[in-house]
Every structure is written in C-alpha cells, then in structure tokens.
C-alpha positions as CSV (number, residue, x, y, z in Angstrom):
1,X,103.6,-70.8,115.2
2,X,101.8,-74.4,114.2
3,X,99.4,-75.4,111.9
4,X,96.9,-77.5,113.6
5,X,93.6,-79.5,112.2
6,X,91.3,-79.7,114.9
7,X,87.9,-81.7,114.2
8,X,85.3,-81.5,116.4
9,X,82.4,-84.2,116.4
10,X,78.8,-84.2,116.5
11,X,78.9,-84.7,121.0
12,X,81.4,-81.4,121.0
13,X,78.9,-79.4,118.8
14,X,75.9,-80.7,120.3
15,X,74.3,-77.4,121.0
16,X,74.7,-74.0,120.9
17,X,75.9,-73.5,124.0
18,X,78.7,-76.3,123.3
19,X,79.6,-74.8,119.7
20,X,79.9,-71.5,121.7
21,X,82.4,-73.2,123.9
22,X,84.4,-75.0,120.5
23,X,84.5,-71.5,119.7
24,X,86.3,-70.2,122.9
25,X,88.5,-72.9,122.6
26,X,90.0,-71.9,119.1
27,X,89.8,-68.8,119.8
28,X,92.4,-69.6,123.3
29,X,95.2,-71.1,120.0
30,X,94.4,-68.1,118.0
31,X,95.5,-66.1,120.6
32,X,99.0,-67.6,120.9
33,X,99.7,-67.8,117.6
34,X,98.2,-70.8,116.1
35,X,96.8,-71.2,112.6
36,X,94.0,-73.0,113.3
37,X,91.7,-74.7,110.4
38,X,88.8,-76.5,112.0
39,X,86.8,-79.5,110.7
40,X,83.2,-80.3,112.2
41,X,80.5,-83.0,111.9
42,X,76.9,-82.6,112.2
43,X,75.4,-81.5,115.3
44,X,74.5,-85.2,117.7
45,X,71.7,-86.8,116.1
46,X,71.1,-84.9,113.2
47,X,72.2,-87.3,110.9
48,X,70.4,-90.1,112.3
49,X,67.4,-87.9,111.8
50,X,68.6,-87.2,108.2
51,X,68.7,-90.8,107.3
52,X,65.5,-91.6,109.0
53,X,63.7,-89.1,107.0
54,X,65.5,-90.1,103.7
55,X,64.6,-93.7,104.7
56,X,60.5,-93.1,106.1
57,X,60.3,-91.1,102.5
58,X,61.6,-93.3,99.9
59,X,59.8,-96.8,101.8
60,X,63.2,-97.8,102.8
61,X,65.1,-97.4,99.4
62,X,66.8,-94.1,99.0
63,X,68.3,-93.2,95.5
64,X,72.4,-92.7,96.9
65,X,72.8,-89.7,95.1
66,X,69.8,-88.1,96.9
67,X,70.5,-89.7,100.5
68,X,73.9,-87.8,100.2
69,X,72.5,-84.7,99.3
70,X,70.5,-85.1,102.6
71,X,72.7,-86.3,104.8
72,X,75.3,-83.9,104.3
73,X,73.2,-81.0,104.7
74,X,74.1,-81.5,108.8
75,X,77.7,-80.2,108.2
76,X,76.1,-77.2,106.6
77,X,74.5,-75.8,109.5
78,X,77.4,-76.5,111.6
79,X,80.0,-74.8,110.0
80,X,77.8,-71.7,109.6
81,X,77.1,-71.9,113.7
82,X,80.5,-71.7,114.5
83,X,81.7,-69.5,112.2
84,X,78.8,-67.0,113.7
85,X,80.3,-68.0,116.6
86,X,83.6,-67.2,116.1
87,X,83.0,-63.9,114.9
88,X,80.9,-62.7,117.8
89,X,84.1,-63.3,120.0
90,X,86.2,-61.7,117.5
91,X,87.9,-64.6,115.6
92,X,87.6,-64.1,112.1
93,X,86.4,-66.9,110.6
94,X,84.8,-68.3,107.1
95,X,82.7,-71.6,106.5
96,X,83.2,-73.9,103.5
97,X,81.6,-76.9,102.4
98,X,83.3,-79.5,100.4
99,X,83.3,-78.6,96.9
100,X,84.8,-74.7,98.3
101,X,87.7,-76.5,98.7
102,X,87.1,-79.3,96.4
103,X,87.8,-82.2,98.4
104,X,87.1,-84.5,95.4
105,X,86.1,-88.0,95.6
106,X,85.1,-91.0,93.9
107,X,81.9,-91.7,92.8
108,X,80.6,-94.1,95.4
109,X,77.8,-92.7,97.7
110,X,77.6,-93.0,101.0
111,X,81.1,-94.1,101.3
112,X,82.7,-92.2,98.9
113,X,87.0,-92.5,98.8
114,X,89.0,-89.2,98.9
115,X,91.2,-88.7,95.5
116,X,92.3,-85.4,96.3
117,X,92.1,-81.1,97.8
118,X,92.7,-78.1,96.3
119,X,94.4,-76.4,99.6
120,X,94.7,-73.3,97.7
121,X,91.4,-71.8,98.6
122,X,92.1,-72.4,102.3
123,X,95.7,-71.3,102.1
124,X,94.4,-67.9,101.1
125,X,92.4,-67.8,103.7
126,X,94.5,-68.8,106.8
127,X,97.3,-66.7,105.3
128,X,94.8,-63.7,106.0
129,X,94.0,-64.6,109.5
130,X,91.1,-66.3,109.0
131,X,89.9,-69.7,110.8
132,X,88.5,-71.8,107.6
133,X,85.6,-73.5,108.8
134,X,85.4,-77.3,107.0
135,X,82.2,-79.5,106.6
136,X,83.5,-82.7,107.6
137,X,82.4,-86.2,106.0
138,X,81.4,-84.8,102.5
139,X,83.2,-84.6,99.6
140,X,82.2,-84.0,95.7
141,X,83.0,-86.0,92.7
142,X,83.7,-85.1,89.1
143,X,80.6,-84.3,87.9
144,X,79.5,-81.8,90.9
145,X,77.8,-84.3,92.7
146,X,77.5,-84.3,97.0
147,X,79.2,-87.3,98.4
148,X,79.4,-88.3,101.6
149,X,82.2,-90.6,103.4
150,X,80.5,-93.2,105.3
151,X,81.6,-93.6,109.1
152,X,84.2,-91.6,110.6
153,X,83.6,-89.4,107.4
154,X,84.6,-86.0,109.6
155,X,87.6,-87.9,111.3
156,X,88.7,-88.6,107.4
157,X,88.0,-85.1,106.3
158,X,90.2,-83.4,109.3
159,X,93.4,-86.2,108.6
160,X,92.8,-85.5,105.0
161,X,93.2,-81.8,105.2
162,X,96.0,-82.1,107.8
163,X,97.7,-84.2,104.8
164,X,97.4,-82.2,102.6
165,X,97.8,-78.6,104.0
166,X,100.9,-80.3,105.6
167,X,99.6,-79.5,108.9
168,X,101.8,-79.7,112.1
169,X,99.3,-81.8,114.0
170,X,96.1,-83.4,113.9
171,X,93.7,-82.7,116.9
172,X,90.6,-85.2,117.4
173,X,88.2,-83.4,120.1
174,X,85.6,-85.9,121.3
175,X,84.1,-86.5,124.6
176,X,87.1,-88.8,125.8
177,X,90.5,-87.0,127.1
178,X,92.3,-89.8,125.1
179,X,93.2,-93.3,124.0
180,X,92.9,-95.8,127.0
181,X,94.6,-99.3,127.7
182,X,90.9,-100.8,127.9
183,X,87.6,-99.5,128.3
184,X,87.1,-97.4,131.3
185,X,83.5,-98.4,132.1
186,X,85.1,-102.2,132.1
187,X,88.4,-101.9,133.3
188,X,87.9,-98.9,136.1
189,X,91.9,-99.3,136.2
190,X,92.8,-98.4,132.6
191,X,95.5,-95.5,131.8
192,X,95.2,-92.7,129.4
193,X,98.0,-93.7,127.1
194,X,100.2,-90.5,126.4
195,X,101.2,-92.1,122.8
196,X,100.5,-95.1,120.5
197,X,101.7,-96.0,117.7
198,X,99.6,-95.6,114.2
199,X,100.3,-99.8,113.8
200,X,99.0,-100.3,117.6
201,X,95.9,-98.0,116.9
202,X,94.7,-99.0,113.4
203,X,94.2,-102.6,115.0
204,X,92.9,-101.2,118.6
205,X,90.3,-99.3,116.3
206,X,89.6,-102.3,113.9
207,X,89.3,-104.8,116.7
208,X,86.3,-102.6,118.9
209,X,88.1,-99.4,120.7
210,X,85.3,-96.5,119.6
211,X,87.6,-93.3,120.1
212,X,89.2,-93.3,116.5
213,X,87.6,-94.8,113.0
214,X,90.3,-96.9,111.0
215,X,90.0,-95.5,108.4
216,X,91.2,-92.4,109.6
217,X,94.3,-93.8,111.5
218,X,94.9,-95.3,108.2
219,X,95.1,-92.5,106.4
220,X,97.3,-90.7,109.2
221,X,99.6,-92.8,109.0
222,X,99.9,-93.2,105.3
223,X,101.3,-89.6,105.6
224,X,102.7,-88.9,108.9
225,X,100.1,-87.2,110.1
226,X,100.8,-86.7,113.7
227,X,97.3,-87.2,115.4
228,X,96.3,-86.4,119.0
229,X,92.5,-87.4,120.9
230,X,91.6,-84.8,122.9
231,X,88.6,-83.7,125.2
232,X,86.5,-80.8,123.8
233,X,85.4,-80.4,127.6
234,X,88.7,-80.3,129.4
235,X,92.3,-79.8,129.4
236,X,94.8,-82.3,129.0
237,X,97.6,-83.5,126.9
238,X,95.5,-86.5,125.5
239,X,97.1,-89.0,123.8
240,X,99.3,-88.9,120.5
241,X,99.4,-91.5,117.6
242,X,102.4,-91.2,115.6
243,X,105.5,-93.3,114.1
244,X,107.0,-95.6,116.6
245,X,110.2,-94.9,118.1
246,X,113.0,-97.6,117.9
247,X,114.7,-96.1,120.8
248,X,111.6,-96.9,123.1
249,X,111.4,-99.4,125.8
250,X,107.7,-100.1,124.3
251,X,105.3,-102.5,126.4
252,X,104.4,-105.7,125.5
253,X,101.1,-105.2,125.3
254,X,99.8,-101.6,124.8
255,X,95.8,-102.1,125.2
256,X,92.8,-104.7,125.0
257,X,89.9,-103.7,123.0
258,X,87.2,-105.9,122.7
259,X,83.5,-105.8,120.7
260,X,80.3,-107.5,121.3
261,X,78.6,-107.3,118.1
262,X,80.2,-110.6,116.7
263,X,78.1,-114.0,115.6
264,X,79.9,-117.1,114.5
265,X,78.6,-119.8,111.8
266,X,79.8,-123.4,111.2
267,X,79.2,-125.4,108.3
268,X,79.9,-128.6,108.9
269,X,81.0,-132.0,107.2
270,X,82.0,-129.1,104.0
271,X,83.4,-131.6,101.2
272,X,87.3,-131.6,102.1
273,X,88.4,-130.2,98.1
274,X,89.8,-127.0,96.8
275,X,87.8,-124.4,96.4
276,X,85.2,-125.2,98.9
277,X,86.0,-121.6,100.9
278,X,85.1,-120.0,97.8
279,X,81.9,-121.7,97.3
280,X,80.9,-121.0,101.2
281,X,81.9,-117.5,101.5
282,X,81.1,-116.5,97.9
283,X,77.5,-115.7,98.2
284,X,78.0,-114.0,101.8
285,X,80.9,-111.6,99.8
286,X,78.1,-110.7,97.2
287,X,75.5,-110.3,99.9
288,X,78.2,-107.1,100.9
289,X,79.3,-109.1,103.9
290,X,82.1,-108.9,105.9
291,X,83.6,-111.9,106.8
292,X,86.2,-111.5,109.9
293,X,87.9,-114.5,111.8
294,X,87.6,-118.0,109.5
295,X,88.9,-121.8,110.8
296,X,88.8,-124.6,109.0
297,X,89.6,-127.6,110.5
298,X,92.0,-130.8,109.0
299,X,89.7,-133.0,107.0
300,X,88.9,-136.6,108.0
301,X,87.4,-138.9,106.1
302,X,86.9,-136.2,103.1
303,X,85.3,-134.3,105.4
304,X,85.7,-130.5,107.6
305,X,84.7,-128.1,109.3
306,X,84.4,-124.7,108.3
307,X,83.9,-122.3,111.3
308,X,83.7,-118.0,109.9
309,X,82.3,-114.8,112.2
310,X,80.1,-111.9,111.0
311,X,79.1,-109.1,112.6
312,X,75.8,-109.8,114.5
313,X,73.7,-107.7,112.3
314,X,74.7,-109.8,109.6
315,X,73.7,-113.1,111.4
316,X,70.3,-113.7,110.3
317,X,70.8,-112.9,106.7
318,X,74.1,-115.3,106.4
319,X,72.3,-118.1,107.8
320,X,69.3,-117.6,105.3
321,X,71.8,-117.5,102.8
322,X,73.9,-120.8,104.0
323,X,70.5,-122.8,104.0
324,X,70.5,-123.0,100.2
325,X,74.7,-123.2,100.1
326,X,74.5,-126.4,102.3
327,X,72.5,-128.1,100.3
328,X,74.4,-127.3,97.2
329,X,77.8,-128.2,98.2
330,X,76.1,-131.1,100.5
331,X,77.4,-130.4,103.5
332,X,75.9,-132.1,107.1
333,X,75.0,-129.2,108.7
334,X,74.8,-125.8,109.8
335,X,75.0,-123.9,113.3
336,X,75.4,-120.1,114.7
337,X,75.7,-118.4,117.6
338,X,75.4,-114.8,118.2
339,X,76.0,-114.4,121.7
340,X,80.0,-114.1,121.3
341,X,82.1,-111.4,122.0
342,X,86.1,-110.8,120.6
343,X,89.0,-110.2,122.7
344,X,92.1,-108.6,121.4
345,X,95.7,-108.0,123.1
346,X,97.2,-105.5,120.7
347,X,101.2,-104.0,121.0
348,X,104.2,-103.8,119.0
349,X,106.4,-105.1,121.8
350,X,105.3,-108.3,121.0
351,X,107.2,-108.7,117.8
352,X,110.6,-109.3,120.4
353,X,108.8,-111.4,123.3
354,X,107.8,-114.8,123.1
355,X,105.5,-116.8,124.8
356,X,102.4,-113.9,124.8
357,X,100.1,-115.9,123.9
358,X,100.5,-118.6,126.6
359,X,100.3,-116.1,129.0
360,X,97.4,-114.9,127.2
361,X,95.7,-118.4,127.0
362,X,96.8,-119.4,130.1
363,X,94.8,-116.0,131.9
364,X,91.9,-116.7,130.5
365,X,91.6,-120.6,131.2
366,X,92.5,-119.4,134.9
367,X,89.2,-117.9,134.9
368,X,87.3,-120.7,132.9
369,X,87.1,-119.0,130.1
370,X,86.8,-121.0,126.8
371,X,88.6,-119.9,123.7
372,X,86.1,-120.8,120.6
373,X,88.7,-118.8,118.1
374,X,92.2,-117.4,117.5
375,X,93.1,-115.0,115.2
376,X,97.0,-113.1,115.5
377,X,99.6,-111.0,113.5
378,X,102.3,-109.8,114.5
379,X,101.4,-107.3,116.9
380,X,97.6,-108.4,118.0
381,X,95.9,-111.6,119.4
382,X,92.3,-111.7,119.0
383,X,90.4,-114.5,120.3
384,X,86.4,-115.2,120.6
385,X,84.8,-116.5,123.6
386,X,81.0,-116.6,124.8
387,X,80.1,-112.7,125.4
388,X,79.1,-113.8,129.3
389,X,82.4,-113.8,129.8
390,X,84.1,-110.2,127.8
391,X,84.1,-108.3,130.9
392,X,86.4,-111.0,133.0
393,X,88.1,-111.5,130.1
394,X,88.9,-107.8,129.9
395,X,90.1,-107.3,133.2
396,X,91.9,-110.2,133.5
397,X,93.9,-109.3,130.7
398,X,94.7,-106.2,131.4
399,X,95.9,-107.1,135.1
400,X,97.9,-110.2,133.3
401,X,100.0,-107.8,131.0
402,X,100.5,-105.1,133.3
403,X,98.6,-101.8,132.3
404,X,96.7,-101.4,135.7
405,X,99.3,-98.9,136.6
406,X,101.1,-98.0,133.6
407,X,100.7,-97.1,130.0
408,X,102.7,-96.2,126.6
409,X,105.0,-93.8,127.2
C-alpha cells in the first residue's frame, strides 16, 4: 500500500464530465490499495475570470488581501465537485480548504511562501478510508487571513503535502503524458523522458519548458519528494523526477527548452567605474523586475557596454525607466530589442564532458545562427539569438546531441 499526492490542474478538471473522469481515476488506486490524497486547481479559466472581475471592479487596483479572497474561491468549488463525485461512485471522500488543514503561510498576497501543515487533520482522515480533497494554491497566514501562492500555486500545494505527509510519490496529472527532450510541437522527434533529475528539471522549468513550475521542483527536491508528470487522459508511466543516480550512464544533454518572451537592453558607453551595475539595474530591481542574462563588456577608453534581458512584458517599462538613468550616469546611449528568443541545452552529464559548448556553438553557426548572448553553469547552456531563428535552433540541437531517438533512462 502507497501513499500518493496526486494534483490535478485546471485542464484535467475542466468540466464536469472531466472531474467525473478524475474521479474514476482515483477511484481505479483506491481499488488496489492506494491511499490516495488529491490536490486540485480551479476549474480552466476560472481564475482568469476571477482576476478580471477583481481587476474591472477595483479600476485596475485590487486591495491583495481582497484579490486573494477572490481568487481562491476557484479551488472551492472544485474540491466540493469532486468530492460529490467521488461519493456518487462510492469513494468516500471529504473536501478541505487551506486553513482545514492549515497550510500556513506568510503574509505576502498573491504569492504567499508556505511556513508550514498541520497533517494531523488529514491523517485522520485517510486513516478512515477517506480520499481528503485539497484546495490547491491557497494557504492562510497567522492572523486567519486567505492567501494565495502565485503561479504553480496547486503544483506547490500537492509537493508541499507530499512533504509533509511523507508521501510515497508525487503525481502531477496535466494534459501532457510527461517530461519531453524538447517541445513536441517544435521538435516532432522529441522523447518522453522516463526520468530526470530534480537539478536537470528545476533549470528545464526555469529556462521555458511549461509542464512543471520551479518552484515546485524546488521544493521536491528540497525534500526528496519523488515526483512523476502524468496524463489525466491516458495511461502511461510518464516521467519521474527524482535524485540522480551515480551509477547511471546519464546523457550529455538531457533536453532543450527554449522561451520566446525575452527582450534585451544595452546601455552603452556606461562610465567604466565600480558600482556602475548597481546604478543601472537598481531602479529596474525596485520597479519588481527581473533581470535574467547580464554582459558587460571590457572597458576602453573609460568606457562599456552593459548588455541585460527582461522578460518582454517588462520591455517597455525598463526602457522608460533607462531614459532618465542614462542621462544620470551619462551614458551614450540606449537600445532594445524584443524580438529574441533563449535557447538552453540542459544535463548533468555535462559536468564530465568537455567541449559541449563548441559543439553547441559550432551547430548553431552551421545554420547561421548568431549567438547575441551566453549564459552557463554547470549543467545548462543558455544562449539568445533573434526569435526567427528558435525553431532551427531547437531542432538542430536536439539532432546535434542525440535525443531524436533516445531519452533519460
């Protein structure tokens, strides 16, 4: 008998006639012996249509405390669907929402931080037969208050509960049937990856790949949460991220994920003295800003270069902001362009091969392919090129490194 965590998102509980189906499909690990606690998101769209009516309401500024209290209310009628669902087929089964179990949390709305869950309530529960029925991406903090965890909230909840119920797996059920060595719709020969490890998937997820937030990976493998994607729609192993095994003959490259929603700004001829980062990248921190790739050339003359990417949301807004910094530090210029795209190679086998990123560069400059940036660690190379070109860049790479016909074993 295993404890398993399954979370089901907002596409797998879409409907009634696809919560009916979630329902059938605990019900199939009931059967065999499985104590099954599931975690759900909001049906697809709903919170969308939350936030747009908290946003058409309050002319664009919600109060956080509020906009929580509305958004989370999806979760609500989810869990009470399926538990109805559940016990029409003869499952028992029992809803909760966050503060039932008291998944507490920090203070900060809308992207509130899980401190910690009382299991105790849900022990009690599955030790009586019951499916508990979780409310995923809310939690509440000390004073009583609804919070809600951001995105990938209900992936966060289900790891968190795993965690902490010291569960024997972690099931993700999405519309995918796993983790893939590139995106399918790009790269029409891409494997299903049968495992990955937490390292290779916290930067797969960070650098574009959709099937898993990083914060969730993050936290699963914090504790050793063994965590498996899965297809709510049909069977399959799907693909497991856990600890990586020192006895496997690991790839060298495990999968490319890539993202389009990336801008670049240069400021150029930046005084060449310390602190001069600082004084760039201090008003776009404050703005809440992420900053992601940053180059700065070697100074000549007293003069460099300083070359940063945003995401392409952000673009418009950094510029405005850069106007005024230019002037102030006296720079020579400033230029953009938001029509980039970031590619990434991503595997721990290349902590013991050399010479992967001259194959990598050398793939790309087979195709024409100019490389604007480069970014590495020790198991990832990202670099940023002119988003014409992601698609060939894509394929290429994932023909170059081998993953047409295989994938992590």
């Amino acid at each position: 008998m295993a404890l398993i965590v399954q979370k089901y998102g907002g596409t797998s509980v879409g409907d009634v006639d696809r919560i009916i189906r979630v329902a059938q499909r605990v019900a199939q690990y009931v059967s065999v012996g499985h104590q099954v606690v599931v975690v759900v998101s909001a049906m697809s769209g709903e919170t969308n249509r939350l936030t747009e009516l908290g946003q058409a309401i309050s002319d664009g500024q919600p109060v956080p405390r509020e906009m929580d209290v509305l958004t989370a209310s999806g979760e609500q009628v989810t869990i009470a669907l399926l538990s109805m669902a559940l016990q029409r087929i003869g499952v028992g089964a029992q809803s909760f929402l966050a503060d039932q179990v008291a998944m507490r949390t920090n203070n900060t709305h809308g992207r509130a931080r899980i401190e910690s869950i009382d299991t105790e309530p849900l022990k009690t529960v599955i030790c009586n037969g019951i499916v508990p029925v979780v409310a995923g991406f809310q939690g509440v903090n000390a004073a009583g208050d609804i919070t809600t965890l951001g995105r990938g909230g209900s992936d966060t909840s289900a790891v968190a509960l795993a965690a902490a119920l010291q569960a024997d797996e972690c099931e993700i059920c999405t519309d995918v049937d796993g983790v893939y060595t590139a995106d399918p719709r790009i790269v029409q020969t891409a494997q299903r990856m049968s495992s990955i490890t937490f390292e290779e998937m916290l930067e797969l997820a960070s650098l574009g790949s959709k099937v898993l937030h990083p914060r969730s990976v993050e936290f699963a493998g914090r504790y050793t949460v063994p965590l498996r994607v899965l297809s709510t729609f049909e069977d399959g192993p799907g693909t497991l991220i856990t600890t990586e095994k020192v006895d496997m003959e690991r790839p060298i490259v495990a999968g490319i994920a890539h993202t389009n929603d990336e801008a670049k700004v240069t400021v150029s001829g930046v005084p060449d003295t310390p602190g001069i980062a600082s004084k760039i990248l201090g008003p776009v921190s404050a703005a809440n800003i992420e900053v992601d790739m940053i180059v700065q050339n070697t100074g000549i003359d007293g003069l460099t270069d300083f070359t940063f990417t945003v995401k392409r949301a952000d673009y418009s807004v950094v510029m405005k902001i850069l106007q005024t910094v230019v002037e102030a530090i006296g720079a020579r210029g400033l230029s953009g362009d938001n029509e980039i795209s970031k590619v990434s190679i991503v595997g721990v086998g290349m902590r013991s091969h050399a010479g992967v990123a001259t194959r990598m560069f050398d793939a790309l400059a087979a195709e024409n392919i100019n490389i604007q940036m480069i970014s590495t660690s020790e198991i990832k190379i990202s670099v940023v090129i002119a988003e014409r070109y992601v698609e060939l860049a894509v394929r290429t790479l994932h023909t170059e490194f081998e993953l047409d016909e295989t994938a992590s074993v």
